[in-house]
KOLPA-437630 format. One line per 4 residues: number of its first residue (from 1); their letters; for each residue x, y, z of C-alpha. Coordinates in steps of 0.02 Angstrom, whole numbers, plus 50000, padded with zeros to 5 digits. Layout:
// KOLPA-437630
NUM> a> X:Y:Z ~ ... .
// end
This chain:
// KOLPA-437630
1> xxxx> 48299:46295:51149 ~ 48207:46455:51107 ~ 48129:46363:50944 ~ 48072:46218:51042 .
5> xxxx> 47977:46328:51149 ~ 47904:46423:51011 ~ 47844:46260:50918 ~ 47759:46195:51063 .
9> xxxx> 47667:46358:51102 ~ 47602:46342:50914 ~ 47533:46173:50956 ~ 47454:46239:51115 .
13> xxxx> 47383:46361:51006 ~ 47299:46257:50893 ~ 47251:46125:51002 ~ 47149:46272:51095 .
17> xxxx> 47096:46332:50917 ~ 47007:46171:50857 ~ 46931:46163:51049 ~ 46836:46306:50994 .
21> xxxx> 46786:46271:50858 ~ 46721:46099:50898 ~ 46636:46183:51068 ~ 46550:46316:50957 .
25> xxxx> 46496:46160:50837 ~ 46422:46055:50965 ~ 46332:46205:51055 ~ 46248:46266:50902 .
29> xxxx> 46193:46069:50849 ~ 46105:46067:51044 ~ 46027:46223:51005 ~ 45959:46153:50822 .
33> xxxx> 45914:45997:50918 ~ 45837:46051:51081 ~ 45626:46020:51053 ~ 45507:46152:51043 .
37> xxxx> 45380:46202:51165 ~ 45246:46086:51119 ~ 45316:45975:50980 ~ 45417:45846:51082 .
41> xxxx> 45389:45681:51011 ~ 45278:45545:51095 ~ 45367:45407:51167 ~ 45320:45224:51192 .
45> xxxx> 45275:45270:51390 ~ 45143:45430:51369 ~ 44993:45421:51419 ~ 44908:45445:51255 .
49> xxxx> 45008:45263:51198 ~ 44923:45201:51378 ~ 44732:45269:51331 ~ 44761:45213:51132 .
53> xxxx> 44803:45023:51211 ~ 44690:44996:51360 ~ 44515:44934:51401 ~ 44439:45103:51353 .
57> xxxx> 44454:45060:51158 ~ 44280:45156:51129 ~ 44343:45325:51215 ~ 44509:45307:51107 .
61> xxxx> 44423:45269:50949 ~ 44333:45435:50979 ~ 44474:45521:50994 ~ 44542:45462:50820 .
65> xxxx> 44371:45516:50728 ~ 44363:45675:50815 ~ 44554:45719:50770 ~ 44633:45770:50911 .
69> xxxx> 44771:45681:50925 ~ 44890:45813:50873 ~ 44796:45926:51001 ~ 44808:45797:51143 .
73> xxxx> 45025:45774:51106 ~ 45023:45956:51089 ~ 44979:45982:51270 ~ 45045:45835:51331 .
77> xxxx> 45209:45921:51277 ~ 45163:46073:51371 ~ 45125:45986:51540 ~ 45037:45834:51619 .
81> xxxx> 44865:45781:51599 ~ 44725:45704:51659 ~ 44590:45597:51563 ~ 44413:45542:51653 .
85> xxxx> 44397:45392:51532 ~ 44211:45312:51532 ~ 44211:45138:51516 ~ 44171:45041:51354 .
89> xxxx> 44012:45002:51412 ~ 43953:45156:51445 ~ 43978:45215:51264 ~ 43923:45050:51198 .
93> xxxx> 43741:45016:51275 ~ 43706:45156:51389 ~ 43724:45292:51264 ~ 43578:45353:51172 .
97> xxxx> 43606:45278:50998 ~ 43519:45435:50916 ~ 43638:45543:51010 ~ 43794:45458:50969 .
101> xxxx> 43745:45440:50794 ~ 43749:45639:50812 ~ 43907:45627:50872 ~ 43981:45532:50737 .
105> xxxx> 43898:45632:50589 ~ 44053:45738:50509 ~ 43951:45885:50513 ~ 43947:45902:50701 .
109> xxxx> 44150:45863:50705 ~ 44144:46023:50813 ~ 44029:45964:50958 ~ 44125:45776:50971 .
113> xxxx> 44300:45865:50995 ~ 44208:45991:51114 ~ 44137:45824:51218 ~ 44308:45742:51213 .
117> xxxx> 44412:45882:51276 ~ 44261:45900:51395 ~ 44345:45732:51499 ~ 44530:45797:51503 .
121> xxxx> 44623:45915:51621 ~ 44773:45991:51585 ~ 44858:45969:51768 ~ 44896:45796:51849 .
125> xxxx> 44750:45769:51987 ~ 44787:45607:52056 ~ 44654:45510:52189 ~ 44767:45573:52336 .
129> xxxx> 44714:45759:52260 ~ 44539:45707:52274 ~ 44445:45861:52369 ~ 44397:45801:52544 .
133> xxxx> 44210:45792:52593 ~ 44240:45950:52710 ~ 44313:46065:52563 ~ 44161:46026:52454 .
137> xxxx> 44165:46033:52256 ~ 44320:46099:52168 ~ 44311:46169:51993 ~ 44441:46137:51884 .
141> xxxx> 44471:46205:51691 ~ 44458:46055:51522 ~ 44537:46084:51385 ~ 44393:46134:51293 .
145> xxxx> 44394:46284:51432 ~ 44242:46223:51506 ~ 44227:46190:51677 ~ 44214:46013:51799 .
149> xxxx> 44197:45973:51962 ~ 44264:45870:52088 ~ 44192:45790:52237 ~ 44181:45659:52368 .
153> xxxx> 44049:45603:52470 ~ 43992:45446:52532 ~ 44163:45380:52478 ~ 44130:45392:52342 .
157> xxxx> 44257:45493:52224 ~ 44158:45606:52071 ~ 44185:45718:51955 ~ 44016:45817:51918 .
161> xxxx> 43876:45660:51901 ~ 43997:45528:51858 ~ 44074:45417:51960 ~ 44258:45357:51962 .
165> xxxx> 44260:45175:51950 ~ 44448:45158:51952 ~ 44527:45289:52028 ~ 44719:45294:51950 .
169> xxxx> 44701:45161:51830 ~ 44822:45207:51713 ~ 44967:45302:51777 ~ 45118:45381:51654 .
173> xxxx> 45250:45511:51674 ~ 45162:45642:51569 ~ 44959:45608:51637 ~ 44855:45490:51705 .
177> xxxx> 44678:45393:51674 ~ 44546:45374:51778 ~ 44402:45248:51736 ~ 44218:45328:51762 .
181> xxxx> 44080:45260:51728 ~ 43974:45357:51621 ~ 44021:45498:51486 ~ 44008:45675:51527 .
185> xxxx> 43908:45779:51439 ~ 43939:45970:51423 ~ 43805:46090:51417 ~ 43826:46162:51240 .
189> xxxx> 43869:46010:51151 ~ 43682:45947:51251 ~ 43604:46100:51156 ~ 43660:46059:50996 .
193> xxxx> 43585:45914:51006 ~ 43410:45989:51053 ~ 43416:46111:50918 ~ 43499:45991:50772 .
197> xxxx> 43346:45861:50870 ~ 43212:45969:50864 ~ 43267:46077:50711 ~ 43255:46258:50809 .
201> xxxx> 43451:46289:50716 ~ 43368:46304:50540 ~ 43184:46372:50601 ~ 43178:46489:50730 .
205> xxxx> 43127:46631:50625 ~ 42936:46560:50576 ~ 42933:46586:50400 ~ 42825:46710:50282 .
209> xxxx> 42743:46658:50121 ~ 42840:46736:49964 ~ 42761:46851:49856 ~ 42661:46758:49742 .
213> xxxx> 42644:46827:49544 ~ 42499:46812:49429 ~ 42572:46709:49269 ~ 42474:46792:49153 .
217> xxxx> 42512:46971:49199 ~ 42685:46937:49297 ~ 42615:47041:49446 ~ 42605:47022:49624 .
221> xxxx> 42453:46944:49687 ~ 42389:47015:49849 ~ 42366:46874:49945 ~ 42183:46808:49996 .
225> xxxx> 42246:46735:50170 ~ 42399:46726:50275 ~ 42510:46593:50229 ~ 42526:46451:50366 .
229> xxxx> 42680:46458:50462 ~ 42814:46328:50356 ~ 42722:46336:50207 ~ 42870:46326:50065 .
233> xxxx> 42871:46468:49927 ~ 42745:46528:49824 ~ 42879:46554:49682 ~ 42974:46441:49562 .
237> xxxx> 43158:46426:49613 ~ 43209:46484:49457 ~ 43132:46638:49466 ~ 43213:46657:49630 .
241> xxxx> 43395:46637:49560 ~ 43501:46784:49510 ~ 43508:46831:49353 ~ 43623:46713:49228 .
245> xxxx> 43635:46613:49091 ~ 43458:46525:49046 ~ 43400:46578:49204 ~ 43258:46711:49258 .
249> xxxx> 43297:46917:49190 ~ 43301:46980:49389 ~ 43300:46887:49560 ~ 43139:46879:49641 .
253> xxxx> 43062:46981:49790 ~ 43130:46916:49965 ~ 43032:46847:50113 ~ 42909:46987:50191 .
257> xxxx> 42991:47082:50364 ~ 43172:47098:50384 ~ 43229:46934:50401 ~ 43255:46806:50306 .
261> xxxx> 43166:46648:50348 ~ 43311:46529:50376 ~ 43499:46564:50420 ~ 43536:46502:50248 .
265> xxxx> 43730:46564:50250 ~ 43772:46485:50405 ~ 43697:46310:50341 ~ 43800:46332:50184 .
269> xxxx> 43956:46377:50259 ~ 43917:46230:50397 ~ 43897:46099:50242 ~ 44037:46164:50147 .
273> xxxx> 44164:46146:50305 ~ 44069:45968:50321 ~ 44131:45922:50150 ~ 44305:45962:50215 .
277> xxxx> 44306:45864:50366 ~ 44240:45723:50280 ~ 44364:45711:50159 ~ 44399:45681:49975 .
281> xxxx> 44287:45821:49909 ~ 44392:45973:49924 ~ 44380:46004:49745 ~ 44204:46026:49753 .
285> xxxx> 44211:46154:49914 ~ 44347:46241:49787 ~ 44213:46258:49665 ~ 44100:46345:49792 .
289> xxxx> 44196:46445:49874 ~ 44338:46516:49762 ~ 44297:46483:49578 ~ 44106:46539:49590 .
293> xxxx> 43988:46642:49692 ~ 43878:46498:49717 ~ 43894:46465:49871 ~ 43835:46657:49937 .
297> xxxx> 43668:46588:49804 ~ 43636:46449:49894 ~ 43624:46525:50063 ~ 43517:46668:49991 .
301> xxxx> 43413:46530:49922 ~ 43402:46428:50081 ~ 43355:46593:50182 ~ 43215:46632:50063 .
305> xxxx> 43141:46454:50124 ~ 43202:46338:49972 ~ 43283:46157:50004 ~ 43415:46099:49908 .
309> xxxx> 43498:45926:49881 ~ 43683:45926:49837 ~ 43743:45773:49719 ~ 43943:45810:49752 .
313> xxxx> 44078:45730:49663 ~ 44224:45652:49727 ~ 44392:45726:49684 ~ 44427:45585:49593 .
317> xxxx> 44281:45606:49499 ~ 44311:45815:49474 ~ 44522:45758:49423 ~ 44434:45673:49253 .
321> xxxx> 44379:45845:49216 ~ 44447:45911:49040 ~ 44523:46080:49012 ~ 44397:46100:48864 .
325> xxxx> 44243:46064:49018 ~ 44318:46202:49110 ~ 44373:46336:48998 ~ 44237:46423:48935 .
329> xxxx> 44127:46542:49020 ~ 44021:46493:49147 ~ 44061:46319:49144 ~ 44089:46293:49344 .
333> xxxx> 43937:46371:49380 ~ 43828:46263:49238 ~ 43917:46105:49297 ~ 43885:46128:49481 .
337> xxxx> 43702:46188:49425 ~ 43675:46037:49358 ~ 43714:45953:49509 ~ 43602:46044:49640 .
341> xxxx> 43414:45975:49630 ~ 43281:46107:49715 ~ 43219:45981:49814 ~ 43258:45887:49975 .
345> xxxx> 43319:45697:49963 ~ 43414:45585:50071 ~ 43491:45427:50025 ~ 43318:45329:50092 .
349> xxxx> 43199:45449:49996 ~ 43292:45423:49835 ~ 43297:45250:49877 ~ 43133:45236:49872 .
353> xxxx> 43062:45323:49727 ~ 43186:45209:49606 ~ 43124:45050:49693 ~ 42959:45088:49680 .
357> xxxx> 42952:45190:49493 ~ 43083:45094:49425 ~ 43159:45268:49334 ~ 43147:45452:49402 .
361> xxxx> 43189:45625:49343 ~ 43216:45758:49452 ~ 43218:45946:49423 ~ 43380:46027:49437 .
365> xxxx> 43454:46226:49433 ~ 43508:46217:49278 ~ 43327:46233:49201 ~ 43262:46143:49124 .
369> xxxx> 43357:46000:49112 ~ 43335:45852:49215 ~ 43435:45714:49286 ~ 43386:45548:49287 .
373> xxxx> 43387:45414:49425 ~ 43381:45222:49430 ~ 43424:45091:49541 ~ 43582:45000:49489 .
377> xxxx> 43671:44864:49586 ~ 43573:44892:49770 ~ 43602:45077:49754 ~ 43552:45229:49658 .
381> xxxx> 43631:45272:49483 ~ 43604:45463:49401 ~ 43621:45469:49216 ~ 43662:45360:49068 .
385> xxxx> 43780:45264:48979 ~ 43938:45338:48989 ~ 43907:45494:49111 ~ 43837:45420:49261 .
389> xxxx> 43874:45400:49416 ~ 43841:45277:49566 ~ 43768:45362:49741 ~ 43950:45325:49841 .
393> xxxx> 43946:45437:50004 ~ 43785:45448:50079 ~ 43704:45567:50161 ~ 43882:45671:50207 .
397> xxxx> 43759:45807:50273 ~ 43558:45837:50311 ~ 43500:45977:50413 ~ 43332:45989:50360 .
401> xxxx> 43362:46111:50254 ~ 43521:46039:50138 ~ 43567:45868:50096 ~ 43724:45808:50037 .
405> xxxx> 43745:45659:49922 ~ 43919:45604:49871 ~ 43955:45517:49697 ~ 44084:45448:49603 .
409> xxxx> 44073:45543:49440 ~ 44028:45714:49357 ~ 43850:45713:49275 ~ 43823:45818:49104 .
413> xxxx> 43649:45833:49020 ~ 43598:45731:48888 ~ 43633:45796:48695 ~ 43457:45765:48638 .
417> xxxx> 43391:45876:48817 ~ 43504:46038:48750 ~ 43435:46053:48601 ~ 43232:46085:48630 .
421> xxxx> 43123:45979:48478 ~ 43012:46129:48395 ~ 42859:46078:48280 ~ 42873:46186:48114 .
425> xxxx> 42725:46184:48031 ~ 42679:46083:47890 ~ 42608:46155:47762 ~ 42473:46035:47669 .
429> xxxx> 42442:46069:47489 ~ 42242:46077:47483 ~ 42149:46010:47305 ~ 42014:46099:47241 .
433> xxxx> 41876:46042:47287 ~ 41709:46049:47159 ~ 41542:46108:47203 ~ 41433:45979:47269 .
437> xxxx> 41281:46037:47106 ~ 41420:46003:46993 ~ 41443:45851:47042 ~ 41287:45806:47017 .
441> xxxx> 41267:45878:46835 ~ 41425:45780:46786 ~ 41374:45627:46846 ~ 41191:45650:46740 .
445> xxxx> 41263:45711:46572 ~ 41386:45544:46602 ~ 41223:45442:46618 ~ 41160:45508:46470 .
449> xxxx> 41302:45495:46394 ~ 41338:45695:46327 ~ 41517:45688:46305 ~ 41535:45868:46248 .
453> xxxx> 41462:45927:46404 ~ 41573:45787:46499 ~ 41721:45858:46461 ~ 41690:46015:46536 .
457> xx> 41711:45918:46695 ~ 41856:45840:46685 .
// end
């Protein structure tokens, strides 16, 4: 009796024992499990599925260049939202094309996600939340943290100077869509456009003649008038570079007044982050950034009033690279030298100057060598033979100022361009040359036929 009792309290034991353990086991897999703030996954019935498949393919193709598609699931984890969606039209025809293609350079990445987030809320307001004509307009926060405005009048429903077209055309648990029908604009991404239009980002400073130096005695010459406003510099790049291998003993003078001319830093640090965004040139940013101190030269350059135009290579290009290329000292900087030429090109200009001169050299930092230029199957090839390389991305970035020109392969100078052809001088063995009266007697005494005399003048 007693041990049946005690082997059926055992059992009850264990049986609560493993109920435990399996409890503790399935709480702490719900905890592992259980989504965090922000990261829930996306399903088939979101709102962002409903704008990515809908009639406003233009606005959602946007969204994909601009990269915010992360952002977008990120807060439509967080709570609902609500996307003023301009019809296809609108972005299509009615939009400027010059402003659109500033849109969709990778250098202004910045203003297009600042223009998309511009047309999304980050509350649900559906068209029964509309603000009534009495109440007037009510401002509401983007996710940009800019500000719109909704109103209604003449029943008509708007939100600042567009109308909605279809009021609740796409509706989803997380957010809805309304259809407008034009895109809105915010104020800063408007004055980008000025300044990039108008070039006021990269002159606003009017710009000072540079010291200009006597070549024969190396001095300063006082200057016999002002220099006109935008006038480029009176001195050679080169002697404007800091001091380096093959290049000038001490960097020149800067621009008269405090300032520098141009903002030359921000332009550099605006193409270098371009080259990022664009992808499939990181290894070049690397270069300028982390492995050299070229990129703080180029900006002093730039602010001192020089132009610049960047040949970059690809990565795939910079992977072919050879230990042996890299190792000794200096190389980075000569190899990236060799790649910036003082002047500014686009794609077009380059274009050009092959069709129409058939083969062109242009100057480049690493003085004096040159890098040549020819067109090649509808495009523009640099180099020769075996180290050149096709024009493959153009014009990644061109402020003005800078231009970027992606190719598919790392340029080195010629061999015969290294070493510089000297003349030594020749040395010419002279003959003696007789006097013009003896000359004359020789040629009598051989008339009359004195040979004793003759051979005196042999």
């Amino acid at each position: 009796m007693d041990r049946r009792i005690y082997g059926g309290s055992a059992v009850i034991h264990l049986f609560l024992f493993f109920s435990v353990l399996i409890f503790s086991a399935a709480s702490a897999l719900s905890k592992n499990q259980s989504p965090s703030s922000g990261s829930s996954q996306i399903n088939s019935n979101s709102v962002l599925v409903a704008l990515l498949d809908s009639r406003y393919t233009e606005l959602a193709e946007l969204v994909e260049k601009a990269l915010l598609l992360q952002t977008l699931e990120d807060a439509v984890g967080r709570h609902n939202i609500t996307i003023f969606a301009p019809r296809n039209e609108a972005l299509e025809r009615d939009l400027d094309p010059e402003f659109k293609r500033f849109l969709l350079e990778p250098g202004n990445l910045k203003s297009l996600q600042t223009l998309l987030m511009f047309h999304i809320i980050p509350n649900r307001v559906g068209s029964n939340q509309w603000p009534s004509e009495e109440s007037g307009r009510v401002k509401h926060h983007t996710l940009g943290n800019d500000q719109v405005h909704l109103s209604n009048g003449q029943g008509k429903k708007m939100v600042d100077l567009a109308e909605i077209i279809r009021p609740d055309d796409l509706t989803r648990p997380d957010g809805l869509i309304h259809g407008i029908e034009r895109l809105l604009i915010p104020r800063s991404v408007q004055e980008d456009f000025n300044r990039r239009r108008s070039l006021q980002s990269i002159s606003a400073v009017l710009p000072e003649g540079a010291p200009e130096v006597d070549p024969r005695t190396n001095r300063l010459k006082k200057p016999a008038a002002p220099v006109p406003a935008g006038s480029p510099p009176a001195l050679p790049i080169q002697s404007a570079m800091a001091p380096g291998p093959s290049l000038a003993p001490a960097p020149a003078p800067g621009p008269g007044g405090k300032q520098h001319h141009f903002d030359g830093e921000a332009q550099v640090k605006d193409f270098i982050h371009t080259l990022l965004h664009y992808g499939g040139y990181n290894e070049m940013a690397d270069i300028l950034v982390n492995l050299t101190s070229l990129a703080t030269e180029m900006g002093r350059l730039v602010s001192e009033g020089y132009v610049l135009t960047v040949l970059a290579p690809n990565d795939e290009a910079m992977a072919k690279l050879t230990t042996d290329q890299l190792s000794e000292p200096g190389a980075p900087e000569q190899i990236v030298y060799y790649h910036i030429i003082p002047e500014y090109q686009t794609e077009e200009s380059m274009y050009n100057s092959v069709r129409r001169f058939g083969k062109v050299k242009f100057d480049t930092l690493r003085f004096p060598h040159k890098v040549a230029a020819k067109e090649a199957d509808g495009s523009v090839k640099f180099g020769d033979s075996e180290k050149s390389a096709y024009l493959f991305d153009p014009d990644i970035y061109t402020d003005g100022r800078i231009s970027v020109q992606g190719i598919d392969g790392v340029l080195f100078p010629q061999e015969e361009e290294v070493v510089e052809s000297v003349k030594k001088p020749v040395k010419k063995i002279v003959q003696p040359r007789r006097g013009k009266l003896l000359e004359v007697a020789c040629s009598m005494l051989g008339a009359f036929g004195k040979d004793t005399y003759l051979s005196k003048c042999r």
